[in-house]
PLY file of the C-alpha trace (Angstrom):
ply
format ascii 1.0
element vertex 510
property float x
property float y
property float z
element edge 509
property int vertex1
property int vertex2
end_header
8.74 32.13 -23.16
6.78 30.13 -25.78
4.06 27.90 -24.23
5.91 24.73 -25.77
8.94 25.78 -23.95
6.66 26.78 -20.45
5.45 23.02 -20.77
8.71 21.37 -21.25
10.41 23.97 -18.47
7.75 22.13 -16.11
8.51 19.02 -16.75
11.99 19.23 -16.52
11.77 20.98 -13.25
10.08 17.62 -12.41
12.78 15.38 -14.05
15.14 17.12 -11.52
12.50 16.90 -8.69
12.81 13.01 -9.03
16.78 12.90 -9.67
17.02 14.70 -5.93
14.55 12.39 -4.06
15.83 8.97 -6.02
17.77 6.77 -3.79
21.26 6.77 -3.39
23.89 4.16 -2.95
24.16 4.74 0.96
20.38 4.21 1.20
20.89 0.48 -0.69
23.31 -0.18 2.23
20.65 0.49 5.10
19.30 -2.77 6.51
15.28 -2.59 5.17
12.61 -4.31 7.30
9.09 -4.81 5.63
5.75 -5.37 7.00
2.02 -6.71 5.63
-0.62 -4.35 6.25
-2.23 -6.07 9.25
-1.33 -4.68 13.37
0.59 -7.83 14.03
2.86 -7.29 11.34
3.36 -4.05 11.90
4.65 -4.44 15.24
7.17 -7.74 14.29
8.56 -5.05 11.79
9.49 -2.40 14.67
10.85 -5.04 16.68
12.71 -6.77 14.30
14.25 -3.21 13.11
14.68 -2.23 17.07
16.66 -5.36 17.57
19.12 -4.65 15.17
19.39 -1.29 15.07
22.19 -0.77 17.93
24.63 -3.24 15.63
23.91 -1.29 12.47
26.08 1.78 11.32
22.95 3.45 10.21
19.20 3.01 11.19
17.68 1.07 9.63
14.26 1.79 7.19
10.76 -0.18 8.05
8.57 0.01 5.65
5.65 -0.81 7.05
2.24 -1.79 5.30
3.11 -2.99 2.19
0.51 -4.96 1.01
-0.56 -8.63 1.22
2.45 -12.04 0.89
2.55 -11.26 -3.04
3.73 -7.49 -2.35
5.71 -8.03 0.36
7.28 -11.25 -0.86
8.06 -9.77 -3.98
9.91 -6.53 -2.57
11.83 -9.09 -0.66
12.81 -11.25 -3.45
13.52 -8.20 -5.66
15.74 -6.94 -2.81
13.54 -3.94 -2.15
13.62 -5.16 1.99
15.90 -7.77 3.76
13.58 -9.51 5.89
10.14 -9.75 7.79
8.10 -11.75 9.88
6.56 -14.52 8.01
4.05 -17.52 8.74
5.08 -21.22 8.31
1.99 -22.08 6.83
2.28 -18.87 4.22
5.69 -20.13 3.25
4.69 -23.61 2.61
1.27 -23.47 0.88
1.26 -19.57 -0.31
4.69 -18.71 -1.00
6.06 -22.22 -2.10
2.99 -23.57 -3.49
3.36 -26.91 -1.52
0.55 -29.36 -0.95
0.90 -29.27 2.44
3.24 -28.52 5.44
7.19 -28.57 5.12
9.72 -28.52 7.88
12.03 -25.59 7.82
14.73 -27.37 6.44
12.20 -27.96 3.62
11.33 -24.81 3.27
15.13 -23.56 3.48
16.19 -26.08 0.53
13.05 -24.94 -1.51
14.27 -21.19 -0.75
17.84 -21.56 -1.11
18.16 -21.25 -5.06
16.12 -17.97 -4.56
18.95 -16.62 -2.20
16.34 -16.64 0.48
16.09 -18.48 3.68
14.06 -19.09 7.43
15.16 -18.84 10.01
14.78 -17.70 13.96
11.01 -19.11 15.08
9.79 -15.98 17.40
7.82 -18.15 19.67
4.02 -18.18 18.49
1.41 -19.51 16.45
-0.63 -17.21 14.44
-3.49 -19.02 12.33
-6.30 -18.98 10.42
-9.75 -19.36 12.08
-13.18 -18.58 11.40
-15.38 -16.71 14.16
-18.88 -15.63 14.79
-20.48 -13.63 17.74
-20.65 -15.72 20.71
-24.03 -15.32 21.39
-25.38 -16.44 18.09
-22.97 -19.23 18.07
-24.92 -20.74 21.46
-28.15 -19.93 20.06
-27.68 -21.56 16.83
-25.56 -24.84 18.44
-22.90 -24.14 16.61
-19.56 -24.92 17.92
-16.91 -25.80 14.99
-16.40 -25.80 11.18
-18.57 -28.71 10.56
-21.55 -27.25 12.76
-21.16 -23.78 10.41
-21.46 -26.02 7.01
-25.10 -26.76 8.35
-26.04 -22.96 8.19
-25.82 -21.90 4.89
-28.21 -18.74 5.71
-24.95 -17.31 7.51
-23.39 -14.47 5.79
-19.75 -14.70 5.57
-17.18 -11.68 5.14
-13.37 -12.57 4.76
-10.75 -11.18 3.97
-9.59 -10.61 0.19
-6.76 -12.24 0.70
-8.08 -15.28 2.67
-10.60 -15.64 0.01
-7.67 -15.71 -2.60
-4.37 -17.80 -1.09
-4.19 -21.07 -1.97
-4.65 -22.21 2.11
-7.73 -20.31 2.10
-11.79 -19.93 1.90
-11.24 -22.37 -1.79
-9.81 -25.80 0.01
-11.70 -24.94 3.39
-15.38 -24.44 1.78
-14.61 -28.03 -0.39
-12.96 -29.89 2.89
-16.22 -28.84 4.70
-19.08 -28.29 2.04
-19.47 -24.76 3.23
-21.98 -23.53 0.27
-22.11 -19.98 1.04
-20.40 -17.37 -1.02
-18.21 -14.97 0.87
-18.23 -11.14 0.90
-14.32 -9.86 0.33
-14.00 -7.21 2.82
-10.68 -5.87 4.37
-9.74 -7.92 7.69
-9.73 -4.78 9.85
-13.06 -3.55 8.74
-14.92 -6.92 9.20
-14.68 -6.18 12.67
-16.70 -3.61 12.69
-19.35 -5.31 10.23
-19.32 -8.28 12.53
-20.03 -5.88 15.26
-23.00 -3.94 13.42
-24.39 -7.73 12.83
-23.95 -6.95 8.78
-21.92 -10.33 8.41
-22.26 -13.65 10.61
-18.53 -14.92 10.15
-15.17 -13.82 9.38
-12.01 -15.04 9.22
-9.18 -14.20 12.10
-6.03 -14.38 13.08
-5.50 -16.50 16.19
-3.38 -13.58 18.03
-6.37 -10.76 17.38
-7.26 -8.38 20.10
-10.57 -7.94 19.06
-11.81 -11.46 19.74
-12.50 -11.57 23.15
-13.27 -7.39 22.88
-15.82 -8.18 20.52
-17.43 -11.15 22.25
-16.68 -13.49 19.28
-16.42 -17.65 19.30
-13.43 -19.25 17.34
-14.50 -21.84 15.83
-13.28 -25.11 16.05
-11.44 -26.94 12.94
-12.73 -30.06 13.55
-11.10 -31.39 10.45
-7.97 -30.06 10.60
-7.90 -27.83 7.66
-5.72 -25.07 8.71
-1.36 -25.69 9.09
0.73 -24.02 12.26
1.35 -20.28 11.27
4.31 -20.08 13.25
5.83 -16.92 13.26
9.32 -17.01 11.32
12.07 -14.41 9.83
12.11 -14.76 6.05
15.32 -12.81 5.27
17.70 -12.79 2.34
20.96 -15.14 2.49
23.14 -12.45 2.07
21.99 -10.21 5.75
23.98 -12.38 8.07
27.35 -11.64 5.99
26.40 -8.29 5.35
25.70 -7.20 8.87
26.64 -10.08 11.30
26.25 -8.24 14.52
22.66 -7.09 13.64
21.92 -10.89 12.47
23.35 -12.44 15.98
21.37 -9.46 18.27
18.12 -10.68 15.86
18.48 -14.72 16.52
17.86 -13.87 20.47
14.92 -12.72 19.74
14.15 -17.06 19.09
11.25 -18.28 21.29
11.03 -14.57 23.03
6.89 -13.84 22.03
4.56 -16.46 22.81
0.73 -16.07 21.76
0.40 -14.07 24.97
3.05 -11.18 24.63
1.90 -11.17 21.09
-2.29 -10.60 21.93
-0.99 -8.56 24.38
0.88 -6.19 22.18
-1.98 -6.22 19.54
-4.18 -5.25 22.04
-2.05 -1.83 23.11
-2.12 -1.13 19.50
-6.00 -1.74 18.35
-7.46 -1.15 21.61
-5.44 1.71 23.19
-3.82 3.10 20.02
-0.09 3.02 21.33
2.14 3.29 18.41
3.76 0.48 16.92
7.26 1.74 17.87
6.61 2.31 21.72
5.09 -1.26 21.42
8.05 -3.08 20.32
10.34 -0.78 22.63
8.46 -1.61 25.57
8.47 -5.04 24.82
12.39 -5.33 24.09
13.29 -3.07 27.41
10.89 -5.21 29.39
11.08 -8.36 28.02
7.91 -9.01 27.82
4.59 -7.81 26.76
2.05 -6.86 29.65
-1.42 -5.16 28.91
-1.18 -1.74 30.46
-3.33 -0.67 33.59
-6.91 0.84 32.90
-5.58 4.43 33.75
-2.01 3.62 31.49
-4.37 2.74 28.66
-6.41 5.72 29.56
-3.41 8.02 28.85
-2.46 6.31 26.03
-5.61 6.99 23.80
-6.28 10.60 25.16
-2.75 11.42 23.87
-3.21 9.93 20.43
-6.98 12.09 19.50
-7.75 13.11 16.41
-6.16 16.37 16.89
-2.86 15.07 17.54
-2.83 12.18 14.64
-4.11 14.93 12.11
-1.19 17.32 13.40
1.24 14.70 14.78
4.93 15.10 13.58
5.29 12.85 10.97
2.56 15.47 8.68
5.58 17.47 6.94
7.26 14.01 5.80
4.17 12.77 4.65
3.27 16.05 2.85
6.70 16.39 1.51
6.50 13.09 0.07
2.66 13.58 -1.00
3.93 16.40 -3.12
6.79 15.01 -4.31
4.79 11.72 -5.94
2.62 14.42 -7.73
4.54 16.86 -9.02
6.82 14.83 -10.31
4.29 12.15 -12.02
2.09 15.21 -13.37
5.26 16.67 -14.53
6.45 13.51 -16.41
3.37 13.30 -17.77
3.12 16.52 -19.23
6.62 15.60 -20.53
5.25 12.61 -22.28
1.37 13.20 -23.05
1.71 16.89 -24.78
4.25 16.07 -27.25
3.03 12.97 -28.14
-0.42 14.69 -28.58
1.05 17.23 -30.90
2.74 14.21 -32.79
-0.81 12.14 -32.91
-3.05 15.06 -33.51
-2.54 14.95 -37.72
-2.95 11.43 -37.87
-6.45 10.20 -36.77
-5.36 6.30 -37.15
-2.87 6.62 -35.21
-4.72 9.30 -32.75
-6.98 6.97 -31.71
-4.53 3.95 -31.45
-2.68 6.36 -28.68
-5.49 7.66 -27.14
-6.87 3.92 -26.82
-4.27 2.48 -25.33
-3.91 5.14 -22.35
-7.47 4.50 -21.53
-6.49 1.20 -21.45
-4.01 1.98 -18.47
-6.69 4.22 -16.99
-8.87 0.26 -16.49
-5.84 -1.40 -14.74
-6.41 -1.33 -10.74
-4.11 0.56 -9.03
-2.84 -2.37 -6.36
-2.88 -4.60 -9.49
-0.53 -2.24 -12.03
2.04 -1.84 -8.55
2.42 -5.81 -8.20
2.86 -5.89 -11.93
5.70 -2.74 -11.80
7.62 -4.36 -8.72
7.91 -7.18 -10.54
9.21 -5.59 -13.85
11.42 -3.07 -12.15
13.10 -5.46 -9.09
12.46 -2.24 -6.55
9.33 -1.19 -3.98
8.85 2.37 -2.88
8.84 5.77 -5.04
10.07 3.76 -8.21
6.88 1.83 -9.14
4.93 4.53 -7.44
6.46 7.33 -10.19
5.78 4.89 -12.82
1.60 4.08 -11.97
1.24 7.86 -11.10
2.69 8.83 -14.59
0.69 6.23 -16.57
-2.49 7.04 -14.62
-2.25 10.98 -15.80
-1.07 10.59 -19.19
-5.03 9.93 -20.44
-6.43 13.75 -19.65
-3.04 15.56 -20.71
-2.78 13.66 -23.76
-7.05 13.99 -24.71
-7.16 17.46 -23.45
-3.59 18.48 -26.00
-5.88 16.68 -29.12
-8.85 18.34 -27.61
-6.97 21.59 -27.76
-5.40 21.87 -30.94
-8.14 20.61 -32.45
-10.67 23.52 -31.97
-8.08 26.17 -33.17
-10.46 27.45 -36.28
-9.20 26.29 -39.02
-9.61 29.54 -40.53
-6.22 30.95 -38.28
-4.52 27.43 -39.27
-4.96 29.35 -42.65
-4.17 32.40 -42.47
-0.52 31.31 -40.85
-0.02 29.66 -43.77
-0.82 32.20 -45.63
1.59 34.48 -43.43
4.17 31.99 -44.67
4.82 30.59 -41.51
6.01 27.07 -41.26
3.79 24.20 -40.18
6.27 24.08 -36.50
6.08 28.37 -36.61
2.33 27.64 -36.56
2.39 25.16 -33.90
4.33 27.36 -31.81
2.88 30.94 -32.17
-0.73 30.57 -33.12
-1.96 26.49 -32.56
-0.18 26.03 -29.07
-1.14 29.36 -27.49
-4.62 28.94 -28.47
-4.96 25.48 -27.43
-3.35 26.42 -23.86
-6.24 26.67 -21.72
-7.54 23.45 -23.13
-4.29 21.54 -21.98
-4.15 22.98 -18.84
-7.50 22.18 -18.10
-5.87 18.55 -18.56
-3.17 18.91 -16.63
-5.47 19.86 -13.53
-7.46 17.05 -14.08
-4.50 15.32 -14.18
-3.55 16.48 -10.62
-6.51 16.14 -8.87
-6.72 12.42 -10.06
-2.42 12.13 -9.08
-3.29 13.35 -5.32
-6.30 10.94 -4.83
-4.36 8.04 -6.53
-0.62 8.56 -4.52
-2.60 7.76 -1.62
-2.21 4.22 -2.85
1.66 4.30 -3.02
1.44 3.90 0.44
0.55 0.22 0.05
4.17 0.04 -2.04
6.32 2.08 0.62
5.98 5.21 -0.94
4.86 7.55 1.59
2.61 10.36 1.54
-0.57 10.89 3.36
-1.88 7.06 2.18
0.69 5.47 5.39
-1.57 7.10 7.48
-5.01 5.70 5.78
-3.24 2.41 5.45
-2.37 2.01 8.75
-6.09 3.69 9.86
-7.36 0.62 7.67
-5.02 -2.06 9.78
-6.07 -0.78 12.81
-9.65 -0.43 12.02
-9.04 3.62 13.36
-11.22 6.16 11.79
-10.02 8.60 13.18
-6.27 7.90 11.58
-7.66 7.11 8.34
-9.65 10.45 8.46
-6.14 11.87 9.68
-4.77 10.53 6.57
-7.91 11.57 4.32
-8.45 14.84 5.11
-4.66 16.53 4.01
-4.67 14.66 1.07
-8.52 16.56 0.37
-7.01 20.12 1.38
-4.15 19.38 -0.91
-6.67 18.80 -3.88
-8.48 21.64 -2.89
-4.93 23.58 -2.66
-4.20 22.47 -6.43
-7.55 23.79 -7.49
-6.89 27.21 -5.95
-3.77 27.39 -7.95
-4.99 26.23 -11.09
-7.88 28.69 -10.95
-5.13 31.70 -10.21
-3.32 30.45 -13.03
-6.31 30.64 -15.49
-7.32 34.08 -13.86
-3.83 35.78 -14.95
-4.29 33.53 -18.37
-7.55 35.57 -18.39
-6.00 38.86 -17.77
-3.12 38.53 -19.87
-5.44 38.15 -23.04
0 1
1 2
2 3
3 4
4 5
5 6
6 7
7 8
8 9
9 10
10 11
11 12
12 13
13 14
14 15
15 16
16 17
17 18
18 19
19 20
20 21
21 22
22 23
23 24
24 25
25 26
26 27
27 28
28 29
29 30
30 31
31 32
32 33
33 34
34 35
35 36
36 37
37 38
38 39
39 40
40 41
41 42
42 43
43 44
44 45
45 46
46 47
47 48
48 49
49 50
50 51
51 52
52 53
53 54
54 55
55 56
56 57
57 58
58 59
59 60
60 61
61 62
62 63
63 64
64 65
65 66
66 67
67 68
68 69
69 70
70 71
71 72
72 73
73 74
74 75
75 76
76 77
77 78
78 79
79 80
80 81
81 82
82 83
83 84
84 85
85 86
86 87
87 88
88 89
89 90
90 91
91 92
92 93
93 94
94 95
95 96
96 97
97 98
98 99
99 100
100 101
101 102
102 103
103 104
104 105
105 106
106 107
107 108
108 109
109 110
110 111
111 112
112 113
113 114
114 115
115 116
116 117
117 118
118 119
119 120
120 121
121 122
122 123
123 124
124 125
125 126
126 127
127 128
128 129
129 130
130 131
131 132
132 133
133 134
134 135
135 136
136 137
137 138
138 139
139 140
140 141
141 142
142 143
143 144
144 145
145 146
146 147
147 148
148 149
149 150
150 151
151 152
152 153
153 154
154 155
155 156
156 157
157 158
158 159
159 160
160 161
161 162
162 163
163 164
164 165
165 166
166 167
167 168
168 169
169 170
170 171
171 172
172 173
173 174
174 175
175 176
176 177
177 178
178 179
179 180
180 181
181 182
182 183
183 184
184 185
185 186
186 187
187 188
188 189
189 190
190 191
191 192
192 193
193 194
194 195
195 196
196 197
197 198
198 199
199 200
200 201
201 202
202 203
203 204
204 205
205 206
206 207
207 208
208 209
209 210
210 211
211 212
212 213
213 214
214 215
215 216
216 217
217 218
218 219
219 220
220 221
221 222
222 223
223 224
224 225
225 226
226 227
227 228
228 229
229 230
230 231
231 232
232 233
233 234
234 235
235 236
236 237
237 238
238 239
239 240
240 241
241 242
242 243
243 244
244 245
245 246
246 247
247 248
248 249
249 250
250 251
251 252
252 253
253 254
254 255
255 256
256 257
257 258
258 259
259 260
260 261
261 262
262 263
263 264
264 265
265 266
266 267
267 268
268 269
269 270
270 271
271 272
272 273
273 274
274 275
275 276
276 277
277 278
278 279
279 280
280 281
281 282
282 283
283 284
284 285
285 286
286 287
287 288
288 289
289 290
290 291
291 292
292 293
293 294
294 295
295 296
296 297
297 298
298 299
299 300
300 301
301 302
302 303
303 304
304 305
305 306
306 307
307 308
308 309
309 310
310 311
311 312
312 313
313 314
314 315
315 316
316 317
317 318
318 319
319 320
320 321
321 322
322 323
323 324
324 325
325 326
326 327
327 328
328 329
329 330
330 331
331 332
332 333
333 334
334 335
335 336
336 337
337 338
338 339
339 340
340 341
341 342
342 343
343 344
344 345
345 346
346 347
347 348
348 349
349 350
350 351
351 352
352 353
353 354
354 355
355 356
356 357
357 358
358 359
359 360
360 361
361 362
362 363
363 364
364 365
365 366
366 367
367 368
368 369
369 370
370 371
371 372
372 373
373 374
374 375
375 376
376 377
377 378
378 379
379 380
380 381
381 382
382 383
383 384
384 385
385 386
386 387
387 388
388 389
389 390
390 391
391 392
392 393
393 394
394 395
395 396
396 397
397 398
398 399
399 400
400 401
401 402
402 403
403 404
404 405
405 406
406 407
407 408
408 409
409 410
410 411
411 412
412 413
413 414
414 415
415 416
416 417
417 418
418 419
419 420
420 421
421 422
422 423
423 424
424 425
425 426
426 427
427 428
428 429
429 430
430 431
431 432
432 433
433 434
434 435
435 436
436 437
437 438
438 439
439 440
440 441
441 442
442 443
443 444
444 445
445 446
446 447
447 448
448 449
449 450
450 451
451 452
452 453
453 454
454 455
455 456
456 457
457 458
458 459
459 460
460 461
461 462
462 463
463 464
464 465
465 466
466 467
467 468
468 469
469 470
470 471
471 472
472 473
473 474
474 475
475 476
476 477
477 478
478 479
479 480
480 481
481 482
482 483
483 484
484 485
485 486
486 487
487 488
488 489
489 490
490 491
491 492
492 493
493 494
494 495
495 496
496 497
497 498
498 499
499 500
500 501
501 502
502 503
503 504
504 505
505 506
506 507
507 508
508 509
């Protein structure tokens, strides 16, 4: 076999790869519940997909973690999900860009024309608040939002998203004067920087755990910045015809978790680390949310160490689906990049045009290039994931196949000619095998940089080892995200170990 032929054999193997683990039609008729990537959401996800779940004909799928309101709303408008738990105040000011609060029946004639709707209010009010530690808080006097504008000295660290959304750190530093300028951290980890005293402030959600675990004040919005963040379904119009029974089991849950039950369940997850499905399930067979006993809680944690989240049983799904995302990206790559080398390699215009441009996509963030290729493609999950992965790894294939061909000597180049061979006979028996080592070379690069990267698919619904270091991240759990980190490094390490084998037989073979 020809090494042209080895290289297109590859990636056709990986063309197949991603025909067997695309969706099918029975999967588009599974009811799809989304999250954010924040505990709260999380567990409104597992309820929600609990609740319905005995009126469906199949499970259904929660895909959990998928990013901030512009992810998550998009994958709902583009039909990737069906519904999740949304905010009143995020509808109206985020979502629907209005000046200021709107009355569901607002919201539902504003959503309508986007086949959208609200509907069932769970019970609770989950807003946004600023908080510092307690004790500095009675040291300095301070006591609301207006108090904090006099302390410009304090270091703030919000949320990237709170510093972003239109309700956020912009119209709340101008309605107070605040002068400082925030640090964007994410909300789980400002916890622990509050705790280590490396920030002052942060912003909350009214319903987190860690306030009164950490000690923290809440400050007081004296003038009456923040909306109600009432916790609401945002669902598509067509669920209740779809699956009616599922839709009339879900509109019981109306008024069922008030801000207690819903600190309550927050708190089993942060605090004790009881999984976001036994949360909800607990909740629904009890009917309420109560904070387990000191010895309950101490069961809890021992049974979720770091031994069993590194080994628990969802690590062959996420290494299955770890795998998957690379092999098939790499291969599509390799599909793309090496012929397209070959085709650029003569032409040093049009070379560097190419070669230009996939650098280009190399300078694109990674969360940034998945909003962008939800939108374009109407889909979340392995879709957009494929896509970034591919686009990502095209850059070292494609330099290393220029790279390659170009130090052949030109003297062989020659001498083919010479031989009478053909300009595609030379390509194929003396350019191609010569150059071989070089692309490879590429194509491990290529790799390494695909398994580091596919941890970010996670954010998108894609699996692999990246649900467990977004979740780690929610939680603020270190030892998850190094349960999540650490498979992902021995599968880089793996790939290098197989690339060196292959270059040792290339070696021998010689």
């Amino acid at each position: 076999m020809t090494p042209l032929r080895r290289i297109w054999f590859a990636a056709l193997a990986s063309l197949g790869l991603l025909w067997g683990a695309a969706p099918s039609h029975a999967q588009e008729d599974t009811l799809r519940v989304g999250s954010k990537r924040f505990t709260e959401s999380y567990i409104l996800a597992e309820v929600l997909a609990q609740t319905a779940a005995p009126h469906l004909p199949k499970p259904p799928v929660v895909r959990q973690g998928l990013g901030n309101t512009a992810i998550v709303y998009e994958a709902l408008n583009s039909g990737g999900i069906d519904l999740y738990a949304e905010y009143t105040g995020t509808i109206a000011l985020e979502i629907l860009k209005s000046n200021g609060p709107m009355t569901p029946d607002q919201m539902n004639a504003a959503l309508r024309p986007l086949g959208l709707g609200v509907a069932i209010p769970l019970g609770f009010n989950d807003g946004y608040a600023l908080a510092m530690r307690a004790a500095d808080a009675d040291r300095l006097g301070i006591h609301n939002l207006s108090d904090l504008a006099n302390h410009p000295e304090l270091k703030l660290g919000l949320s990237n998203e709170f510093i972003g959304r239109a309700d956020g750190w912009q119209g709340l530093a101008e309605r107070y004067g605040f002068k400082q300028t925030p640090t964007g951290l994410d909300h789980g980890l400002a916890y622990d920087a509050i705790a280590a005293k490396q920030i002052d402030v942060m912003d909350i959600y009214t319903t987190d755990a860690k306030i009164d675990h950490l000690g923290l004040r809440v400050l007081e919005d004296d003038r009456k910045y923040f909306p109600r963040y009432d916790a609401v379904v945002l669902y598509r119009l067509d669920l209740p015809t779809r699956w009616p029974a599922a839709w009339a089991a879900l509109q019981k849950l109306e008024g069922r978790i008030d801000e207690r039950a819903m600190i309550a369940m927050n708190a089993r997850a942060e605090l004790n680390g009881v999984g976001f499905d036994t949360i909800a399930r607990d909740f629904l067979g009890q009917g309420k949310a109560q904070a387990p006993t000191a010895a309950a809680a101490s069961g809890e944690t021992a049974a979720r160490g770091f031994t069993a989240k590194l080994f628990g049983p969802d690590l062959g799904r996420l290494a299955r689906q770890h795998v998957l995302l690379v092999a098939i990206s790499v291969g599509l790559a390799i599909l793309i990049a090496v012929p397209l080398g070959i085709l650029v390699f003569p032409h040093l215009r049009a070379r560097a045009t190419v070669l230009g441009l996939t650098g280009l996509l190399q300078t694109i963030p990674s969360l940034a290039l998945l909003a962008i290729l939800i939108s374009l493609v109407g889909v979340i999950g392995t879709v957009p994931a494929l896509i970034a992965l591919t686009l990502y790894s095209l850059l070292p294939i494609m330099r290393n196949t220029v790279t390659g061909l170009a130090e052949v000597p030109a003297g062989l180049r020659m001498a083919g000619t010479a031989l009478g061979m053909t300009s595609g006979q030379s390509l194929r028996i003396v350019q191609l095998p010569l150059a071989l080592p070089t692309i490879l070379a590429g194509v491990r690069t290529a790799t390494t940089i695909a398994i580091g990267t596919a941890t970010i698919a996670a954010f998108i619904g894609a699996g692999g080892f990246g649900e467990r270091i977004v979740t780690g991240l929610a939680l603020n759990d270190r030892q998850l995200l190094a349960a999540g980190a650490i498979p992902a490094a021995a599968l880089a390490l793996l790939s290098e170990a197989i690339f060196e084998m292959i270059e040792y037989v290339m070696r021998r073979g010689r």
